[in-house]
C-alpha positions in Angstrom: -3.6 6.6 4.6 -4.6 4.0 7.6 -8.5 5.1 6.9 -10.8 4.9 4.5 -9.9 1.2 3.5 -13.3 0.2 2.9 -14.6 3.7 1.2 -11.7 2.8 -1.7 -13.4 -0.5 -2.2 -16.2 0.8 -3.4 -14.6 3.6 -5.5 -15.8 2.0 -8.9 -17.5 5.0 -10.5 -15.5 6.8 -13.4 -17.0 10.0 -13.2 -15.4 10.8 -10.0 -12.3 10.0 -11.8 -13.0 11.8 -15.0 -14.4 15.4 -13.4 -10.5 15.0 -11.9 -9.3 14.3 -15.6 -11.5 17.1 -17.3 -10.4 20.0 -14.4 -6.6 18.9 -15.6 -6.5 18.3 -18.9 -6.3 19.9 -22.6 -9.9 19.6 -23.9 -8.2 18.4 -27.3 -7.2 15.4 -25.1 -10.5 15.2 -23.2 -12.4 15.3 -26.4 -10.3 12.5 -28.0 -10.5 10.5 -25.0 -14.2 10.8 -25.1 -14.9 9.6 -28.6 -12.0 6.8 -28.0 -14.2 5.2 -24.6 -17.7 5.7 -26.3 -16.5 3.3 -28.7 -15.1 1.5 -26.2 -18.4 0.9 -24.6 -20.5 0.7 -27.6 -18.7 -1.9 -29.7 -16.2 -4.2 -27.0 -12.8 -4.2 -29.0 -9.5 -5.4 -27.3 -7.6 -4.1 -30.3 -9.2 -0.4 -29.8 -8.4 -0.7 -26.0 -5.0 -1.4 -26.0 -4.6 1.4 -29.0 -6.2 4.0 -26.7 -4.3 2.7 -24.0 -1.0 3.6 -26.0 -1.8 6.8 -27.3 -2.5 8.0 -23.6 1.2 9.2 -23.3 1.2 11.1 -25.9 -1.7 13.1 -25.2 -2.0 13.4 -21.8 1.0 15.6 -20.1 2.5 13.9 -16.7 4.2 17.1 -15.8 1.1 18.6 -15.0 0.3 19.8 -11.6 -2.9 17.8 -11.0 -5.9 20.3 -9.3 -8.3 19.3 -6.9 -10.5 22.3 -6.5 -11.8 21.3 -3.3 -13.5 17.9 -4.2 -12.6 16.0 -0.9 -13.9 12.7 -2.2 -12.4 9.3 -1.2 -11.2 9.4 -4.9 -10.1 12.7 -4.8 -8.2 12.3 -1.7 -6.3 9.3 -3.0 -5.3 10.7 -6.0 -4.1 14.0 -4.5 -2.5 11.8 -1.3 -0.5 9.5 -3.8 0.6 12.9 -5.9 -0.9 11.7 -9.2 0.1 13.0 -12.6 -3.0 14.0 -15.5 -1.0 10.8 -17.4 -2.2 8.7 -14.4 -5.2 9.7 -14.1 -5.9 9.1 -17.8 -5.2 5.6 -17.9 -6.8 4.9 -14.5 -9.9 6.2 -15.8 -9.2 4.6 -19.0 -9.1 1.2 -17.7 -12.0 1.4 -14.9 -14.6 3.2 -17.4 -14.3 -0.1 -20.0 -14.4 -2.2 -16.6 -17.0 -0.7 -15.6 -19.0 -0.8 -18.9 -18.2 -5.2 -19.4 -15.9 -6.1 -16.4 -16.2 -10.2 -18.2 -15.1 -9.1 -21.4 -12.8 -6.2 -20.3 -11.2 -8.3 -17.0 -8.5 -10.3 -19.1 -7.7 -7.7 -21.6 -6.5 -5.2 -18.9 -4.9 -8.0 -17.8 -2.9 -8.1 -21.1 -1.8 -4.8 -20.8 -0.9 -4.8 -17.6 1.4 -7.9 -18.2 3.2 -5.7 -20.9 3.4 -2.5 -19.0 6.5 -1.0 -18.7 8.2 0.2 -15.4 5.9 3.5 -15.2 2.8 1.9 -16.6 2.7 -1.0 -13.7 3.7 1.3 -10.6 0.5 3.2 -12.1 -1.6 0.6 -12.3 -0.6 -1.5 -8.7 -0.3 2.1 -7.0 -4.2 2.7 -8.1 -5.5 -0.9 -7.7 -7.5 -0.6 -5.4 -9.7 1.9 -7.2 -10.7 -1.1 -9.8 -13.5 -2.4 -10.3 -12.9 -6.3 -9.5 -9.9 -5.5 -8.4 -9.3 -9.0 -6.5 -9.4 -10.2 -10.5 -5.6 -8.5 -11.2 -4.1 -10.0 -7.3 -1.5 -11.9 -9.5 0.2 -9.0 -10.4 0.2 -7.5 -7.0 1.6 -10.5 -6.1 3.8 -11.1 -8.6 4.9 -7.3 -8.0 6.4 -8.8 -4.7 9.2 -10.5 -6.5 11.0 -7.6 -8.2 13.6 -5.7 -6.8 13.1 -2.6 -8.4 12.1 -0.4 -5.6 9.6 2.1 -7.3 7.3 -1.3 -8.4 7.6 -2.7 -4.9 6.6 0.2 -3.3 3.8 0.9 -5.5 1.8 -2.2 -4.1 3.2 -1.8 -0.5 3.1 1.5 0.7 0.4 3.4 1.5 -1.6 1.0 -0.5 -4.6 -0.6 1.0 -4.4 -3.8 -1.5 -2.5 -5.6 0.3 -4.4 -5.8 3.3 -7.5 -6.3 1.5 -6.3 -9.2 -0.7 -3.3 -11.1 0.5 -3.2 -14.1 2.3 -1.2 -14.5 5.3 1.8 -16.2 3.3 1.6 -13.3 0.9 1.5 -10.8 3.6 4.2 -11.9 5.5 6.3 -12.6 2.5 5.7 -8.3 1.6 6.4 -7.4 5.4 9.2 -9.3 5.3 11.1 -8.1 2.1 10.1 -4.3 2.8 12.6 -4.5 6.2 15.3 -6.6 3.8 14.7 -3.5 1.4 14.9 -0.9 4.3 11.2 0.5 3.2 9.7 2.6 5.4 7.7 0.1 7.3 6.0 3.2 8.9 3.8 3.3 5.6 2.5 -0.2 5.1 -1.4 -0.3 5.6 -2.7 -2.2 8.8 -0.1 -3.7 10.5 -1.9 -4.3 13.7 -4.9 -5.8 11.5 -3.2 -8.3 10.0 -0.7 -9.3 12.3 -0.6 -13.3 12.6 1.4 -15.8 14.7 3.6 -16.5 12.0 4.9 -13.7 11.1 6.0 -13.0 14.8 7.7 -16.0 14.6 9.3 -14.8 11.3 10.1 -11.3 12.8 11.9 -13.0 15.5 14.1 -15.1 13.1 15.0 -12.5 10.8 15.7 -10.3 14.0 18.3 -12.8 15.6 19.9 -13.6 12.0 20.4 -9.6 11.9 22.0 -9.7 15.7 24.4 -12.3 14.8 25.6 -10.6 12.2 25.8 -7.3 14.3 23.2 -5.6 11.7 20.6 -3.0 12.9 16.7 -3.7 12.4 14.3 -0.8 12.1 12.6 -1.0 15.4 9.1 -0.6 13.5 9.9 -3.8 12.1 8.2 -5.5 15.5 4.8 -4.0 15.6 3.0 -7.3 14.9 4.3 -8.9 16.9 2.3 -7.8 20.5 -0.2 -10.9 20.3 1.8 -13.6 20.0 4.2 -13.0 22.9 6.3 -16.6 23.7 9.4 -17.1 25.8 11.5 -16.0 22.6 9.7 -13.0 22.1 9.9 -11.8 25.4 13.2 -12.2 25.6 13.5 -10.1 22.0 11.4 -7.4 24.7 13.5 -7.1 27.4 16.4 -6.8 24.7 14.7 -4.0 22.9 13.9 -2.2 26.2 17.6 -2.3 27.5 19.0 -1.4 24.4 21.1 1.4 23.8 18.7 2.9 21.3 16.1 4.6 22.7 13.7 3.9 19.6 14.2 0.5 20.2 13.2 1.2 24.2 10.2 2.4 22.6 9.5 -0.5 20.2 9.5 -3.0 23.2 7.8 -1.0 25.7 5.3 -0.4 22.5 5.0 -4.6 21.9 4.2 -5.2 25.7 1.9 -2.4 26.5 -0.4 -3.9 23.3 0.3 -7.1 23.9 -2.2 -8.3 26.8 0.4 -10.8 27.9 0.7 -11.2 31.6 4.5 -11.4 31.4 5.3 -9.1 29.0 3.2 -6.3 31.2 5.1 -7.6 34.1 8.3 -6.9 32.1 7.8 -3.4 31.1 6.5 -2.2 35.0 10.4 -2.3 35.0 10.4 0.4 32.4 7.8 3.1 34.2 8.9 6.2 32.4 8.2 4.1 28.9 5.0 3.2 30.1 3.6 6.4 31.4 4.5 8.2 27.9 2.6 5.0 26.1 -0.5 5.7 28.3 -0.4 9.3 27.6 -0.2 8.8 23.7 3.6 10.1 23.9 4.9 7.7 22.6 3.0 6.0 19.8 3.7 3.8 16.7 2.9 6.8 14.1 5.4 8.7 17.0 8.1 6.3 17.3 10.6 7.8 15.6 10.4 11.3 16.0 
């Protein structure tokens, strides 16, 4: 899920949504959920919103094997790629159709509910984000999201979620990156890591690296991939570690960092490493590749 960043940005249209929702879903639902949003949109009511929101459990079955019947739309694709439920889909739809119909009087209410939600409600909504309209309105709970250690919420707003890279600063950023190796995520699936790379975090990456040495704790080699254009003396000696290791992922890392890295010394360092250089230039070894 590395493309199509910019398509999701602009996925603010329910209908796409809602043909997904009506292909899935008992009509008795669908018809109950259509007289529910057309007073939604007719008469703005935060009372009927967050009763419609409620009621979505109970009619809408998230056992259901969602359908896609060859729409291959950016909406479509994310859904299906992120293994959404007809429950999911129901109160994504929900909340974008009464965005979409008065995003100033709709914005804080969803807020309110999303600052109730319970454990399965907010890995729904932060998993989904992105398809919001407005979504920059709801960053504080992406960002708040970053504090909890319960691994389903975390992931939902870090992996294979485009938000992040969209919306966070560099503080936020490198606060995510750096708590998704403390929580041994798959770093493999956090949205453009070469994008926003900063100096910062490099520097971070090499801290948290050496703490994890001392201690004679293992780092997942992908955890380095920002670091290639901010090479100093401390990170090229982090290289040439990687590269003699024992590990042969972490040969790969290094050799990975200096091939990308456009630093004088750090090329110099890995002509010592030919074989891992040929295999780089040859797309055999690649980041998506590293571990297999």
């Amino acid at each position: 899920m590395r493309n199509g960043i910019h398509n999701l940005v602009r996925m603010h249209k329910s209908e796409g949504i809602y043909e997904i929702l009506r292909n899935n879903a008992d009509q008795d639902a669908m018809d109950w959920l259509n007289g529910k949003t057309a007073t939604l949109v007719h008469s703005k009511s935060a009372r009927a919103l967050f009763m419609t929101y409620s009621q979505l459990a109970s009619r809408f079955d998230k056992t259901s094997v969602t359908k896609y019947n060859g729409d291959s739309s950016d909406t479509s694709f994310y859904f299906k790629s992120h293994g959404a439920d007809v429950l999911q889909l129901s109160r994504i739809y929900l909340l974008v159709k009464v965005l979409e119909t008065d995003p100033v009087f709709y914005t804080p209410e969803v807020a309110k509910i999303i600052e109730v939600a319970d454990t399965t409600e907010l890995e729904t909504f932060l998993r989904y984000l992105t398809i919001l309209p407005e979504s920059e309105s709801f960053k504080h709970a992406a960002v708040e999201a970053l504090r909890t250690n319960i691994s389903i919420i975390f992931d939902a707003i870090t992996l294979n979620n485009p938000y992040p890279a969209l919306y966070f600063n560099d503080q936020q950023w490198n606060q995510m990156y750096l708590k998704a190796a403390f929580m041994e995520r798959d770093l493999s699936m956090i949205e453009s890591v070469d994008e926003r790379a900063n100096a910062d975090l490099a520097r971070i990456i090499s801290d948290y690296a050496h703490e994890r040495w001392a201690a004679s704790r293992k780092i997942d080699p992908m955890f380095w991939r920002p670091v290639s254009k901010f090479m100093d003396d401390t990170l090229l000696s982090d290289m040439e570690r990687l590269m003699t290791s024992e590990d042969p992922v972490e040969n790969k890392a290094g050799a990975l960092c200096c091939y990308f890295s456009e630093d004088k010394r750090a090329l110099a360092l890995l002509e010592k490493h030919q074989n891992l250089k040929e295999q780089i230039a040859s797309n055999k070894i690649t980041w998506n590749t590293l571990k297999k």
